[in-house]
C-alpha positions as CSV (number, residue, x, y, z in Angstrom):
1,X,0.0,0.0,0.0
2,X,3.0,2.0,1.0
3,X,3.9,1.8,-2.9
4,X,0.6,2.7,-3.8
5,X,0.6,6.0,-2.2
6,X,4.0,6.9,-3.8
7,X,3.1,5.9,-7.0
8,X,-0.1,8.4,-6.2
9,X,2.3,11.1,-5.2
10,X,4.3,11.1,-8.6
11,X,1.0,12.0,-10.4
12,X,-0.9,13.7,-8.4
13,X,-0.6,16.8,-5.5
14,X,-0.7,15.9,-1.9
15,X,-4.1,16.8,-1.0
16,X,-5.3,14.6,-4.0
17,X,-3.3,11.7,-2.9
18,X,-5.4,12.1,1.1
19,X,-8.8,12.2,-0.2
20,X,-8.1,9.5,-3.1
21,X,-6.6,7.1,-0.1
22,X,-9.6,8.2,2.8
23,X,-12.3,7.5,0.4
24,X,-10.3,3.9,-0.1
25,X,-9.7,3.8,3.0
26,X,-13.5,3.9,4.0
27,X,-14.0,1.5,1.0
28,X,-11.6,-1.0,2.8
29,X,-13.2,-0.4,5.9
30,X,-17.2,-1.4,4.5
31,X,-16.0,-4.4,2.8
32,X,-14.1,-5.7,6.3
33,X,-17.4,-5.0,7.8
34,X,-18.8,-7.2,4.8
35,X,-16.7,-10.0,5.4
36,X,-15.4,-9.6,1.9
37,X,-11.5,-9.1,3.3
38,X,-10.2,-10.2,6.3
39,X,-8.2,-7.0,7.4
40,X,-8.3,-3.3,6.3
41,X,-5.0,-2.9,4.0
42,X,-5.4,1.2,4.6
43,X,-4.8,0.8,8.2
44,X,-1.7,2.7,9.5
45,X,-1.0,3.9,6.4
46,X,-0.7,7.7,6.5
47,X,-0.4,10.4,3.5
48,X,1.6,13.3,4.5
49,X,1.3,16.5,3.0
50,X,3.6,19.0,2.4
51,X,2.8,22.9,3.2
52,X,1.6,24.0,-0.2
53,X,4.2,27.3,-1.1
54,X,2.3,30.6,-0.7
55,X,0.8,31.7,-4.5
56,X,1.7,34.9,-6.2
57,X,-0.8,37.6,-6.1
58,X,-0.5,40.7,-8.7
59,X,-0.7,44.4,-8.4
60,X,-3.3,46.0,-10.7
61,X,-0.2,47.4,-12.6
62,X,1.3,43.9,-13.0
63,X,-2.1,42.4,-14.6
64,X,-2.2,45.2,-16.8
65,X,1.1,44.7,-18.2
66,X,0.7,41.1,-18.5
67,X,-2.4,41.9,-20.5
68,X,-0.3,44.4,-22.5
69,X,1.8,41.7,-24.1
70,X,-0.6,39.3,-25.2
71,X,-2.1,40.2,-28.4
72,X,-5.3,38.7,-29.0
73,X,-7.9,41.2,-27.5
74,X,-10.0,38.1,-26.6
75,X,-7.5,36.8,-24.1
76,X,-6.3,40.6,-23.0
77,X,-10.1,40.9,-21.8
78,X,-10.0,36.9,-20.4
79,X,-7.1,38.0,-18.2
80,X,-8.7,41.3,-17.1
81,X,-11.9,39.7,-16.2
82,X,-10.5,36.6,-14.4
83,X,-8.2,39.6,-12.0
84,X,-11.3,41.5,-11.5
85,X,-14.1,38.6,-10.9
86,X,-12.0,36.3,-9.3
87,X,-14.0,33.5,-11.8
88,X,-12.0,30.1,-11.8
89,X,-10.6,29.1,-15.5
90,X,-13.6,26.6,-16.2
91,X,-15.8,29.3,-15.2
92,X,-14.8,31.7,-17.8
93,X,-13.7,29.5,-20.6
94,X,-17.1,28.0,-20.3
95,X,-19.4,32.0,-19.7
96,X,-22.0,31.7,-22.2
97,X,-23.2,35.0,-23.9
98,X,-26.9,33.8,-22.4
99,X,-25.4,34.4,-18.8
100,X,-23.6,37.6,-19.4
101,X,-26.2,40.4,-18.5
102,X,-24.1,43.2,-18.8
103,X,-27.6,45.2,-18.6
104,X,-28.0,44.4,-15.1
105,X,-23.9,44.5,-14.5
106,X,-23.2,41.1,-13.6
107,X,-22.4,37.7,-14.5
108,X,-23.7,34.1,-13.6
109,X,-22.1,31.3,-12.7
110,X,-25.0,28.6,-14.0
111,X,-26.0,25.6,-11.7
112,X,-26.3,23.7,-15.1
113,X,-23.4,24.6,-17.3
114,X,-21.7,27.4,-15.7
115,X,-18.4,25.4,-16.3
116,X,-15.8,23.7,-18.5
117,X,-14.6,20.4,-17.6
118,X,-12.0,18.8,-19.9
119,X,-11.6,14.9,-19.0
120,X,-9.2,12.6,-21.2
121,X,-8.9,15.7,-23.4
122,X,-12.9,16.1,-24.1
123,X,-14.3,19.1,-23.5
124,X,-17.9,20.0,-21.7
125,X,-20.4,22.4,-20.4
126,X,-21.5,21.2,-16.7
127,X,-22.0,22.4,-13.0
128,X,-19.5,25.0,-11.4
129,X,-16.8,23.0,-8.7
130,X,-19.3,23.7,-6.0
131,X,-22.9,24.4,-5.2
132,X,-21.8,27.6,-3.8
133,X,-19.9,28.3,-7.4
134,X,-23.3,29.2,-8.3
135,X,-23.6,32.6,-8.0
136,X,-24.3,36.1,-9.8
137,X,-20.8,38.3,-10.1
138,X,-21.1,42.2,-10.2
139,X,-18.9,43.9,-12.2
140,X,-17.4,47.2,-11.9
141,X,-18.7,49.9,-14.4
142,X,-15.1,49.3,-16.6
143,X,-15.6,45.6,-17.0
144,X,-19.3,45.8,-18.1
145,X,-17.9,48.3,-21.0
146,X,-15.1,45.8,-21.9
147,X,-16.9,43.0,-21.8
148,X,-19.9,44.9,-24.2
149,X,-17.3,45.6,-26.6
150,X,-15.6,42.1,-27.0
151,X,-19.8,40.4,-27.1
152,X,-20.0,43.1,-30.0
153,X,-17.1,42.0,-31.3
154,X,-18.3,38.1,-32.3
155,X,-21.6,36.1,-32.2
156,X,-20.8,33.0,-30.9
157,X,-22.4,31.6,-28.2
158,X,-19.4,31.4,-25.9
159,X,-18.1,34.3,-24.5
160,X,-13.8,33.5,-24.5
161,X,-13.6,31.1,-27.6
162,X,-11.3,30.9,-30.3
163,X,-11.6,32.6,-33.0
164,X,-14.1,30.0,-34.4
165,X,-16.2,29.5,-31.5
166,X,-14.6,26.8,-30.1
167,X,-13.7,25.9,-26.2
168,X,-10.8,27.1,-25.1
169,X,-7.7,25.0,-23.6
170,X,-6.6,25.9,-20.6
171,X,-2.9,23.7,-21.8
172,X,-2.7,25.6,-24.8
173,X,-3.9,29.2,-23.3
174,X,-0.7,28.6,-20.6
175,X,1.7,27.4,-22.9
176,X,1.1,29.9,-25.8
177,X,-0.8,33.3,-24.3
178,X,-0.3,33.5,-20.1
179,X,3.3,31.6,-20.1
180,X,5.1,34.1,-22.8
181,X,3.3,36.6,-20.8
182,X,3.8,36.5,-17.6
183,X,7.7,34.8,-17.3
184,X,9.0,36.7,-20.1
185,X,9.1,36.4,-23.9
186,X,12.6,36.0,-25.7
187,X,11.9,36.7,-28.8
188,X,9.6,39.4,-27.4
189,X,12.8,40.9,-25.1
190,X,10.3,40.9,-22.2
191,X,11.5,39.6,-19.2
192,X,9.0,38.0,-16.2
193,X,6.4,39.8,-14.9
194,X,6.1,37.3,-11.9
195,X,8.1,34.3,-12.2
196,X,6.1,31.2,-12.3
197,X,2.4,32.6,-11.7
198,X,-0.1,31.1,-12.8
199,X,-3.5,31.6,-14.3
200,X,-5.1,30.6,-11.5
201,X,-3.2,33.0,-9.4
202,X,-5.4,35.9,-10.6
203,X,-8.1,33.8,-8.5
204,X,-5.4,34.7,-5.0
205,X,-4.9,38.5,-6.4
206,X,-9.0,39.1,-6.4
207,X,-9.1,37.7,-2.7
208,X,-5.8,39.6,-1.9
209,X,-7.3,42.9,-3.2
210,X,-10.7,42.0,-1.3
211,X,-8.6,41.7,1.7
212,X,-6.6,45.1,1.4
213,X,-9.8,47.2,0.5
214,X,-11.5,45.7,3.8
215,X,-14.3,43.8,2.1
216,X,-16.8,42.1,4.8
217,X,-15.1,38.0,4.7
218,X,-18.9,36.8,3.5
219,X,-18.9,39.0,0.7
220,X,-15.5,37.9,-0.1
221,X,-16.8,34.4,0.1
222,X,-20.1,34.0,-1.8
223,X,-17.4,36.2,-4.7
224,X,-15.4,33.6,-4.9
225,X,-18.1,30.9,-4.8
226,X,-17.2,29.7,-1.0
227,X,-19.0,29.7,2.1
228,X,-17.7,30.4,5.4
229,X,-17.9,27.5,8.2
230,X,-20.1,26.8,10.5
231,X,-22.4,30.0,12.8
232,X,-20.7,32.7,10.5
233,X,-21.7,31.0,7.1
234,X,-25.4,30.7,8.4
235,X,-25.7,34.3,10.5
236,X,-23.5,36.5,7.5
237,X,-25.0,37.8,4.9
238,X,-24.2,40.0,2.0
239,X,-26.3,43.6,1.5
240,X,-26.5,45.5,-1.7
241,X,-24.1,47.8,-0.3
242,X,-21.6,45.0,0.1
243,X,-21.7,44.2,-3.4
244,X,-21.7,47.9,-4.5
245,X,-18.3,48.4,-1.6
246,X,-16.8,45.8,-4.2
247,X,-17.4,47.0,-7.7
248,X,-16.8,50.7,-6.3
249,X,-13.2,49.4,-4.8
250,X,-12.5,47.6,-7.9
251,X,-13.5,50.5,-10.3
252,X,-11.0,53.2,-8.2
253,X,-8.1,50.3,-8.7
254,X,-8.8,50.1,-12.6
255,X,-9.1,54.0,-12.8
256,X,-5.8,55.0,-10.7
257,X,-3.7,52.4,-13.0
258,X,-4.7,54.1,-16.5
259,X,-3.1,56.7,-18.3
260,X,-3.9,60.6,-17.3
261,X,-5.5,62.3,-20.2
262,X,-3.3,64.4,-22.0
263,X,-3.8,67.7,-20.9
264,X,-5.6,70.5,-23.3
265,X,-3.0,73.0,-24.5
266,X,-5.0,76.2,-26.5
267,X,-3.7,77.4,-29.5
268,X,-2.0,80.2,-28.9
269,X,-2.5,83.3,-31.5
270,X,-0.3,85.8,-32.4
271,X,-1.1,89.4,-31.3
């Protein structure tokens, strides 16, 4: 069993490998109670998990100038949104033009098909991680106008697809669009932005910039598509003027990282 949990650890991450060997480990158990096996092969055996490194986290600055140097405007505006939502990568690959009510300012995560799941390389429309994944997202003023002029853009049903309509990959998106990007591009003469983030890692800068502009922890939470444990997840709740702390907070961050206007100069006349 010993070699069964190492060969577990060369493919998968430690916290895989612990629920992967308690759910066997409670199969073991039912079928000693069955009389199927005479002993428990799981018992004793212990998975020990490493302290995962702390995750990057990017300044508003940083994600625009990792969205400077990609060049498809598609995934400029996928790396924008995913910093400023906080919307896991099957969320957003898989946003569907039919959940994107940019009337009303927000987004849905859909209980149905409000993600993409790729399994043995097939791709698929289905339920969010969670059941708290499903959830409406309100977006700042900045991201509704962005997001209004990509949907303008195409008519596909997807909202980030190729240039075809088709899903995108979240293999070929990091090898070809967020890697180059992000670590620095060569051939480009960029160097890294952050070394070694990750797409995902936009997910840890939305909570980061939650946390420094003193969002309520259940607003951050139903965001993200968590809930908070136990008496605070059932006595918390988020107001209107939770969600509207948010998108204001979100807005000032977008606002204070773009360019100044150029100033108006008259035209001077001669006497």
């Amino acid at each position: 069993m010993k070699v069964f949990v190492k060969h577990l650890k060369t493919q998968l991450a430690d916290s895989s490998v612990s629920s992967v060997m308690s759910l066997f480990g409670l199969l073991m158990r039912e079928a000693v109670a069955d009389r199927r096996i005479g002993y428990n092969p799981c018992a004793g055996i212990k998975v020990l998990t490493r302290r995962a490194p702390e995750r990057p986290h990017a300044t508003p600055a940083q994600v625009n100038t990792i969205a400077s140097r990609i060049h498809r405007r598609a995934d400029q505006i996928l790396v924008i949104t995913a910093a400023y939502t906080g919307m896991r990568w099957g969320e957003l690959a898989g946003l569907a033009r039919a959940n994107t009510h940019l009337g009303d300012g927000l987004i849905q995560v859909h209980p149905d098909v409000g993600a993409l799941h790729e399994v043995a390389g097939r791709l698929y429309l289905g339920p969010p991680k969670t059941a708290n994944s499903v959830r409406d997202i309100h977006l700042p003023p900045f991201l509704t106008g962005l997001l209004q002029e990509f949907l303008d853009s195409h008519d596909h049903d997807t909202v980030f697809c190729g240039a075809r309509g088709a899903y995108l990959r979240r293999s070929s998106m990091s090898r070809r669009v967020w890697g180059p990007a992000v670590n620095g591009n060569p051939r480009a003469h960029t160097g890294p932005v952050i070394q070694g983030m990750h797409f995902h890692d936009l997910r840890h800068t939305h909570k980061t910039w939650l946390i420094e502009d003193d969002i309520p922890e259940v607003a951050q939470a139903q965001r993200l598509g968590h809930r908070l444990p136990g008496v605070r997840g059932i006595y918390s709740h988020v107001t209107p003027a939770m969600r509207q702390r948010i998108t204001d907070a979100l807005q000032n961050r977008w606002l204070t990282t773009q360019p100044a206007p150029a100033a108006h100069v008259p035209h001077l006349h001669a006497a």
